[in-house]
N, C-alpha and C positions, 0 to 999 in steps of 0.2 A: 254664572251661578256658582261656578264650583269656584273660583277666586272669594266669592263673598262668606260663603261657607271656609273659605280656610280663615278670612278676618276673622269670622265669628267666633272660631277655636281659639286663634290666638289671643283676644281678648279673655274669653272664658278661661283661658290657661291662664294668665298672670293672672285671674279674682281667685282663682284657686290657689294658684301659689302661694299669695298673700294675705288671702284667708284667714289666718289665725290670729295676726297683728291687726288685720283692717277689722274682722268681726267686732274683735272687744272695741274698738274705736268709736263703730256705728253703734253699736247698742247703747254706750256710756252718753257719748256727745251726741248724738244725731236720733234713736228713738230713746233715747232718756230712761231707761231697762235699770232697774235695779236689782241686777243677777247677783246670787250669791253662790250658786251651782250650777255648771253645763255637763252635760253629755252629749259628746258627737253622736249623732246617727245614723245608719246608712241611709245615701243618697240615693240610692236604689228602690225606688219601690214596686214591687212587683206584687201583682194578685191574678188577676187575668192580663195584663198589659204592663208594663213597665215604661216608668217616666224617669229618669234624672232631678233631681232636686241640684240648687247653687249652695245650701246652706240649711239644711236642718237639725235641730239640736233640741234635745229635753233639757227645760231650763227652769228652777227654781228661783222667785225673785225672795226677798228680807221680807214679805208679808207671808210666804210660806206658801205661798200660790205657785205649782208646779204645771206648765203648759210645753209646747212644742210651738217652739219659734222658727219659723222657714220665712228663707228669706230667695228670690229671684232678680240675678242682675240682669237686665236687655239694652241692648245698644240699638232696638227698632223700635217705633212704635208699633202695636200689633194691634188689630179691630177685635182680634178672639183673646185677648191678656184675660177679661172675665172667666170664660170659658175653661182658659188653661188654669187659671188660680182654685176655679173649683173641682175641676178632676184632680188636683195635687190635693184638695181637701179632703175628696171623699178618699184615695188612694193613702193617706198620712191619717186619717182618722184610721180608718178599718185597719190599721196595723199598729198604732198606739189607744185608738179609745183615749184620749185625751183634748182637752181644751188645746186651741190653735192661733195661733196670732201669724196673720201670713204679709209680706209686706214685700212691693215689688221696686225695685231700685232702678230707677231709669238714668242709661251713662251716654245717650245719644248726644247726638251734636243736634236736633231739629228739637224744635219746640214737645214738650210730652204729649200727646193726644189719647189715650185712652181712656176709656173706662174705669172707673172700681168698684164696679158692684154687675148683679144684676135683680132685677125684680122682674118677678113675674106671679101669674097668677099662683098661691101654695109656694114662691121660693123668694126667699130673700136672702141676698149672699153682698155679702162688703168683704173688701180688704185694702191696707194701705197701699200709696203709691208716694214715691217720692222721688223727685226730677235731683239730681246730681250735680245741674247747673244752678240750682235756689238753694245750694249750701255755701256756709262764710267759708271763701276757702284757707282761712286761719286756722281751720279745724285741722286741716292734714298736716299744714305749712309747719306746724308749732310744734307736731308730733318727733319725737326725738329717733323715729324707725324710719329709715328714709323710705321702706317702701309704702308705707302712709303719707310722707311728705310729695311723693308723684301724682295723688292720687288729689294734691290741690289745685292743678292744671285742668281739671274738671269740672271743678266746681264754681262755684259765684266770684270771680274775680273782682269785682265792683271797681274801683279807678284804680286799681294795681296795676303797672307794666306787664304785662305777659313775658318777654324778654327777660325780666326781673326776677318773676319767679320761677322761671325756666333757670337762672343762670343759680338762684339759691339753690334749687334741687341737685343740680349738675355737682355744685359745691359739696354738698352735703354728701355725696355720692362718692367725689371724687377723695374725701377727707375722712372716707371711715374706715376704721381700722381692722380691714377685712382682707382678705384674701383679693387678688386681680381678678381672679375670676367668678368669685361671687359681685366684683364690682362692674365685672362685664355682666354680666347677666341684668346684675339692677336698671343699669344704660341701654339694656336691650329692650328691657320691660317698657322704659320711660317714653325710647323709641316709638314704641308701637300706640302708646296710649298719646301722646302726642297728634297722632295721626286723628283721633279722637276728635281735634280741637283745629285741626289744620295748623300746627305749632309746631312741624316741621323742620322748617328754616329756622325757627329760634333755638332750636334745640342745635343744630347743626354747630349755628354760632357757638353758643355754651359749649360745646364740645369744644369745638378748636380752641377756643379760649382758654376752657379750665381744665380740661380734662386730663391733667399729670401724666395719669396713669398710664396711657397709652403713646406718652412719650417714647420715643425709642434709648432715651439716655437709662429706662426703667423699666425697659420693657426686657424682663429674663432671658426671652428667644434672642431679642437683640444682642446682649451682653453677651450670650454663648456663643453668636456667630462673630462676634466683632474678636472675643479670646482668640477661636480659632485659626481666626485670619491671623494672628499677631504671631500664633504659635508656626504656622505654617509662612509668615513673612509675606504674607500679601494681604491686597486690599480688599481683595474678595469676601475678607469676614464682616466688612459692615455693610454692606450691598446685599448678603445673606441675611445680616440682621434686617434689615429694611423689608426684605419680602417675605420673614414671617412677620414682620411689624402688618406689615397690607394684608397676606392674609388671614391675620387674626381682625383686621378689621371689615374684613368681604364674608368670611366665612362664621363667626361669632355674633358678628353684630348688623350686619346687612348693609352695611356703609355702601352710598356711591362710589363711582371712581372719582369725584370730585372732593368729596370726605376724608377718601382715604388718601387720597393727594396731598390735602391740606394738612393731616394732623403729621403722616409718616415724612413730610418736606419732599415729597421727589415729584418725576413728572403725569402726567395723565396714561402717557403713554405707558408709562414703565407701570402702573396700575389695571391695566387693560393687560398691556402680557402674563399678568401673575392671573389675573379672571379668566382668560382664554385657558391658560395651564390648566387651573381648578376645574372648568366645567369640562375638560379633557378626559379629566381623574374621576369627575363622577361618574 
């Protein structure tokens, strides 16, 4: 239980992180939103009980109509999504009094099964739902942010390679002109949402394949420890550079020993004693 609860965070941390690039994405191309004004809102609602919101915002569209847009990503199906859409209702009404458009974004890997409404005798309550997997994934793919380009691996591939567009992302990642460790972090994200799709192994490939960046010939800690060795006349400086190369790839980005094998060039072995070290140190 407590392994599945930390997936759950992990996911919820990257739609966070990426949040402000994926939002204007899904409103423009995907619920067709004609916003002319946002305000973020706290995601906090509190009156007697406090829930977390993924995305709520007071939003004006070009007809002058000002409502509060909330939005909910889930990676499970839930038999109570009703339930929970209308306690965030009545919870986001009773603290803006405003009109509501509430819309629930399903990123699961099983088919959507929910509900979106309920009716009962005195209540009638709708709200959207929209599966993750029934979007053209040319929507993210074309997106000039690569953290909107990862978020095509998701969506409706139709006769695309998976491989294909795993290996475009990786590209796009590995070829923008950012910072290594914002480029690590991107790769870390991809990592995890890959899991998503069981796209694992194809990402692994893309990696070894394209991934420059973690070249050791590029890699900063490498180049300081290879100097060193030069200055001090031994070989010990690229054998230094090599095991921060591994553990920037055990510790950053989750790599197997078989990953980190393959990109750093050394043995299994010699990846195993730098893991043994690190879980030593924690």
């Amino acid at each position: 239980m407590q392994r599945k609860l930390n997936e759950s965070q992990r996911f919820d941390k990257i739609f966070r992180e990426i949040s402000p690039v994926f939002l204007s994405v899904f409103i423009e191309k995907v619920l067709k939103l004609d916003i002319v004004e946002s305000v973020e809102l706290k995601d906090k609602l509190q009156l007697t009980r406090q829930r977390e919101t993924d995305t709520l915002r007071k939003v004006t569209d070009r007809k002058g109509d000002t409502y509060i847009l909330h939005v909910e990503i889930h990676r499970a199906n839930d038999k109570r999504m009703p339930l929970i859409m209308l306690d965030y209702w009545v919870l986001i009404y009773g603290a803006h009094e405003l009109p509501i458009r509430q819309y629930v974004l399903y990123i699961g890997p099983e088919s959507m099964d929910m509900s979106d409404r309920i009716e009962k005798p005195n209540l009638s309550f709708r709200f959207q739902m929209i599966s993750f997997k029934e979007l053209p994934y040319e929507l993210f793919l074309e997106s000039d942010r690569t953290e909107v380009k990862m978020l095509a691996l998701l969506a409706d591939l139709k006769d695309a390679d998976p491989y294909e567009v795993t290996e475009q992302i990786v590209k796009a990642i590995n070829e923008e002109p950012v910072e290594v460790s914002e480029k690590e972090k991107r790769t870390q994200q991809l990592r995890i949402l890959t899991q998503l799709r069981t796209f694992e192994s194809l990402f692994e490939k893309a990696m070894v394949k394209l991934a420059s960046f973690f070249k050791e010939e590029r890699d900063p800690f490498y180049i300081k420890g290879e100097e060193r060795g030069k200055l001090e006349g031994k070989e010990e400086g690229k054998l230094e550079g090599k095991e921060i190369v591994v553990e920037n790839l055990i510790t950053k980005l989750g790599f197997s020993n078989k990953q980190a094998a393959d990109i750093a060039e050394v043995s299994m072995d010699f990846v195993q004693n730098i893991r043994t070290r690190l879980a030593k140190k924690a």
